[in-house]
C-alpha positions, 0 to 999 in steps of 0.5 A: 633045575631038575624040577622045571618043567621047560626042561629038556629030557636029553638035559635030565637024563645027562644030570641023572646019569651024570650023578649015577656015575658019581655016587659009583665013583666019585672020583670019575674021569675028567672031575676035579678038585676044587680049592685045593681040596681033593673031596671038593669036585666039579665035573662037565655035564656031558653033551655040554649041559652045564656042570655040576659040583659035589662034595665026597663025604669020607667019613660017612661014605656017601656024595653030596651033590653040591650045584648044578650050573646049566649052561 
């Protein structure tokens, strides 16, 4: 998604901000989990983008930035 070129810059910087916020705190506000696993998480991309998915990796302690739904 972030590699077309039709994309709009307020779109871009919605995700790039948006996976700022996550690597600071992966567990943000408004963020759930999915399936009933707590690391599992998906969150609004905000100004209504779409929504993006990510995985808390404990043991290595970083976040995988899983999917990227536009809306």
């Amino acid at each position: 998604m972030l590699a077309d070129p039709a994309l709009s810059a307020d779109r871009f910087s919605a995700v790039v901000e948006l996976t700022v916020a996550i690597c600071q705190d992966p567990w943000l506000a408004g963020s759930n989990g999915l399936e009933g696993d707590p690391d599992w998480r998906e969150i609004l991309i905000p100004h209504g983008f779409g929504i993006a998915e990510y995985w808390i990796n404990r043991a290595d302690h970083n976040v995988i930035l899983t999917r990227i739904v536009p809306f």
